[in-house]
N, C-alpha and C positions, 0 to 999 in steps of 0.2 A: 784824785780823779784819774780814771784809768785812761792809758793811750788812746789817742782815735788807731785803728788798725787801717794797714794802707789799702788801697786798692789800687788793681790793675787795671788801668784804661784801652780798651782795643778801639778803633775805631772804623766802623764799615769803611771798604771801599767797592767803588764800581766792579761788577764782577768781571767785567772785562782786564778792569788793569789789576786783577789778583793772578798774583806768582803762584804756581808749582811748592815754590821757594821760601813763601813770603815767611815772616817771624809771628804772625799773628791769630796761627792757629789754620787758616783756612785750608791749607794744603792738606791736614787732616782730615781736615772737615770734605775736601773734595775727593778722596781718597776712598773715604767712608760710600758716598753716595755712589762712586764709579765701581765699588765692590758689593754695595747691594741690590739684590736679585731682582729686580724687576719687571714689571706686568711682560715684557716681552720674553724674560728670560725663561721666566715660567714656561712661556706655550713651546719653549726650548726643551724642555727637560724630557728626560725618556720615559717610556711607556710600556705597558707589559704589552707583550705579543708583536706581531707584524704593524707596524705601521702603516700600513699600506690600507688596512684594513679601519684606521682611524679617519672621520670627519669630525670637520669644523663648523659648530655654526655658533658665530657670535664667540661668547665666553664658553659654549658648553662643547663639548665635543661628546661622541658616541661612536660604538663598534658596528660594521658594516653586519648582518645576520650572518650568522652560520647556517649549512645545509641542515643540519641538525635540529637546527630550533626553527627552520622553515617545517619542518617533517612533524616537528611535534604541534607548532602553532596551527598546522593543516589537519592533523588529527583531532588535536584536542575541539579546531570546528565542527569537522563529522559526527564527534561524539555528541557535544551540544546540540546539535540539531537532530540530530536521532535521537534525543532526549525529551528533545521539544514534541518531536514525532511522540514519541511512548506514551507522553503524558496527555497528545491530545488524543489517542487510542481509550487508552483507560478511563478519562474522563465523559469520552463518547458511549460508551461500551456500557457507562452505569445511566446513561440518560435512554438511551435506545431501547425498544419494544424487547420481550425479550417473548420465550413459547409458552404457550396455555402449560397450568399445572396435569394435564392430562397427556398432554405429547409428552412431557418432562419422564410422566412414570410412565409409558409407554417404552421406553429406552433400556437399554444395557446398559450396566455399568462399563466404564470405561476409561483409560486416560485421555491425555489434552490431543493423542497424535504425533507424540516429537519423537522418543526411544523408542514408542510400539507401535505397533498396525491397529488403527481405529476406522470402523465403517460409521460413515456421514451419511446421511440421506438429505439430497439436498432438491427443492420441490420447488417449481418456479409455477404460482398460480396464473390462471387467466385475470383474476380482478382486476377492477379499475381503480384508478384515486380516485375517492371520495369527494365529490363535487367536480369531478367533470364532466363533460359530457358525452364519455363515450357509453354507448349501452349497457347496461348492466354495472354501471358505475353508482347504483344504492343498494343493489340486490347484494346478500349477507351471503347466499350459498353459490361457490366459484369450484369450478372444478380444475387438479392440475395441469398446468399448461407442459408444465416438462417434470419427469421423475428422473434425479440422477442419483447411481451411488460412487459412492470416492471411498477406498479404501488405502489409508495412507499414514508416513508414521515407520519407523525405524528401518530406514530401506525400502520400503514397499511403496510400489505404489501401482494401483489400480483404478478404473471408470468402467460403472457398467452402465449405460441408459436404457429404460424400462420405456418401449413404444408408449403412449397415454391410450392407445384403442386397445391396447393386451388382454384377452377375458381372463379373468382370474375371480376368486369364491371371496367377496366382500364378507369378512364376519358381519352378520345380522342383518345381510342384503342380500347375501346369495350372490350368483354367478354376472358379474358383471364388468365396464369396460376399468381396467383400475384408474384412470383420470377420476373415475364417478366418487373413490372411498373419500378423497377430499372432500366434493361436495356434501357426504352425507356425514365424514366428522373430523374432518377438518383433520390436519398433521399426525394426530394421535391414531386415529381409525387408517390412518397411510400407512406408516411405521406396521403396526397388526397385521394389513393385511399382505405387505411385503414381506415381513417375520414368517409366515405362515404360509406364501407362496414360494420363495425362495428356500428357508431353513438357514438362515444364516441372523446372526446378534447385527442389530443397529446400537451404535452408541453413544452418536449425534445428532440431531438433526439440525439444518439449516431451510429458513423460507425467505427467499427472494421477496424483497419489498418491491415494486416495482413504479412506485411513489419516487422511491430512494437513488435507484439504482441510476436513473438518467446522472445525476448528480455525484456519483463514485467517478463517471466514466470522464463527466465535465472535470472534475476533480485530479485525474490523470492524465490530461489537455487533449482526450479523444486519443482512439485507436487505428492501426492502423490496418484496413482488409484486404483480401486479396481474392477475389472469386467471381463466380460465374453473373452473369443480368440479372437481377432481380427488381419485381415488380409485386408488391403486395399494397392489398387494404387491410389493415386493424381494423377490426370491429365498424366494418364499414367505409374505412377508407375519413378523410380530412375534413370532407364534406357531412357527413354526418356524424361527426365528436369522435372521431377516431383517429388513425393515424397512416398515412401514406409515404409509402418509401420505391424511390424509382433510383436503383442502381444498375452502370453501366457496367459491362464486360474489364474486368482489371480491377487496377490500384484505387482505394478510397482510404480516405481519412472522415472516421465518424464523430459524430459528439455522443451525446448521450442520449439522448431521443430518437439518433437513426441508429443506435447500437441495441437497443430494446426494439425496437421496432423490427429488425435483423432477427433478433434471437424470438421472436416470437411469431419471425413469417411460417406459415403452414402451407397456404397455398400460394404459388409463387407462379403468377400469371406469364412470365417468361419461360416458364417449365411447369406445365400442369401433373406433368409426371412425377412429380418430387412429392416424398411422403414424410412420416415420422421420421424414418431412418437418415434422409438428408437433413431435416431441420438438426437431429441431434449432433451429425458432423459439423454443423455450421456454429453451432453454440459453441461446440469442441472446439473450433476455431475464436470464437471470441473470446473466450475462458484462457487460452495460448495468447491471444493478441496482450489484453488485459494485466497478463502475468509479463509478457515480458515488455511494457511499459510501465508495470508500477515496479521490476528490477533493472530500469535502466538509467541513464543520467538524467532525464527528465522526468523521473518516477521521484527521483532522491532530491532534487529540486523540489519537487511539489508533497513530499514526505509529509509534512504535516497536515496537509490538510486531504489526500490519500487517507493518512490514518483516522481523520475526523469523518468522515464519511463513510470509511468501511465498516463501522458496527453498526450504523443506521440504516444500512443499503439491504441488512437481515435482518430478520429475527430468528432467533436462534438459543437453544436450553446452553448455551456453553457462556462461561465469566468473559471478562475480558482478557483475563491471564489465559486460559485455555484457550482463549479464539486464537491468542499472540502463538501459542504452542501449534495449535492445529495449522495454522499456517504458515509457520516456519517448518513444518514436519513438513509440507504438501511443496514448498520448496525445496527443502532438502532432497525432498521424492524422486524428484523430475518431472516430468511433463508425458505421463502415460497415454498412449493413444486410446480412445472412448471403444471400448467394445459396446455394442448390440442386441440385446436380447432379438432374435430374430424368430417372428411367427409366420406363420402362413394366412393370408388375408380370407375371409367369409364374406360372403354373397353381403351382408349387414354393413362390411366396414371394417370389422372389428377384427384384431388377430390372433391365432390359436397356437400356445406355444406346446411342442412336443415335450414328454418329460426325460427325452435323451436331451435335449438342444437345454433343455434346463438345466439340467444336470450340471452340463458340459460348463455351461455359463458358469454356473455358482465352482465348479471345481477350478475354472481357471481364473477366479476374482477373488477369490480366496490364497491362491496355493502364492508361496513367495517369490 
């Protein structure tokens, strides 16, 4: 029968009355725990870089940001959001009216406007929106209210505005006011008869919705003006389905309703004396206001819904990618002051341009 094998008996004691010294192991044993590393020792231990730049919170700690990753986390926002912007552009741009297939082939070929010089013909009619009640708000034939051209695109940049009383040879009308070749065919029969009065390629054209446009303006939280008294009625004035605008001498901040209503005073009961020629400085002046609130910090704030509204605000033969070109070209441009075709007024109204003062026109809207 094999030995029983001995064993060694320890017997706890109070950890107070244990020795340093004792013979029983523990002085090991206390040795042991006074040498391992513990929760405290840990948040002892060193660290890569500045500690200075180290927080505590809890068990986790984290590194105070660098200028660097402030700069890229700031950009990489702009980007995002100018992202957001492009894509509500594009998706705008495929749902928006676009021009009759007969203005489309009325045109020149042409690029988007960004590396070359493209002529725009851009035409702001009198119509109304469809169920309102301003006059002439069911009638199909409107004649335009403003002719401009934009020549713009690798450097260049140019505005010519075309009076609306101007007589000029309507193809298949004959001699009449050019506002009239809208009414008689619409964008395409405009484009014709400006090719043909002028001698110069159109390559775009754009038409002012004016449905829309209150809503671009709202859309860029209202512009800001700076000009003379003005007192006009629309089509009658508030009272009878139109529209009434009473501004004082100076500073205004508009919306969108008194900024259409602006651009399309004619007769301006504070100054009877103001004709085509002022209205089209005064548009020059909202077209300036408009660009440099949708290039400012509160333009890029409201970026995407700016971009949601600007394909809607026209209709126009150009993509969405080409509109993005065309107006990044007309940025790039600068801000041309609006020349004038200037006529000499008839007993009728209407005005006669000389074929030197034409000339002159098309040679300095052309030349780079």
């Amino acid at each position: 029968m094999p030995e029983r094998p001995e064993y060694k008996v320890y017997r706890s004691r109070p950890r107070l009355l244990r020795g340093r010294d004792s013979d029983d192991g523990s002085s090991a044993l206390q040795q042991l725990r006074e040498t391992r590393p513990g929760r405290d020792d840990r948040r002892d231990e060193p660290t890569y870089g500045d500690r200075r730049n180290v927080y505590r919170t809890g068990r986790r700690r984290f590194r105070r940001p660098s200028a660097p990753r402030i700069v890229a986390g700031f950009l990489l926002g702009v980007v995002l959001w100018l992202g957001i912007a492009l894509v509500a552009f594009l998706v705008s741009s495929i749902t928006a009216p676009h021009s009759t297939d007969a203005a489309v082939q009325a045109l020149d070929p042409g690029g988007s406007g960004l590396t070359s010089a493209t002529t725009t013909l851009v035409l702001g009619s009198d119509a109304r929106p469809k169920g309102s009640k301003e006059p002439g708000a069911d009638t199909l034939s409107q004649r335009a209210d403003s002719i401009m051209l934009l020549r713009s695109g690798g450097g260049v940049a140019r505005k010519l505005s075309i009076p609306r009383d101007t007589l000029v040879d309507i193809p298949g009308y004959g001699v009449s006011k050019i506002n009239a070749s809208y009414a008689y065919g619409g964008a395409a029969l405009t484009i014709k008869t400006i090719k043909r009065y002028l001698g110069i390629p159109i390559n775009h054209v754009v038409e002012v919705n004016f449905e829309h446009f209150p809503k671009l303006v709202d859309a860029m939280g209202g512009i800001d003006y700076k000009g003379p008294c003005v007192i006009s009625y629309i089509n009658g004035g508030r009272r009878n389905g139109g529209q009434t605008l009473r501004l004082r001498r100076g500073e205004h901040h508009l919306n969108g309703t008194q900024t259409l209503a602006l651009a399309r005073t004619r007769k301006n009961r504070c100054n009877p004396a103001e004709d085509d020629r002022t209205r089209a400085r005064r548009q020059q002046q909202i077209l300036a206001a408009m660009r440099s609130r949708a290039l400012s910090l509160a333009g890029f704030a409201r970026a995407p819904w700016i971009a949601w509204q600007t394909p809607r605000s026209v209709r126009t033969d150009m993509s969405g990618s080409t509109l993005i070109g065309f107006l990044t070209g007309m940025a790039l441009s600068g801000n041309a002051p609006t020349a004038i075709l200037r006529g000499e007024p008839t007993p009728d109204g209407s005005l006669t341009v000389t074929e030197a003062d034409r000339r002159a026109a098309v040679r300095k809207f052309t030349s780079r």
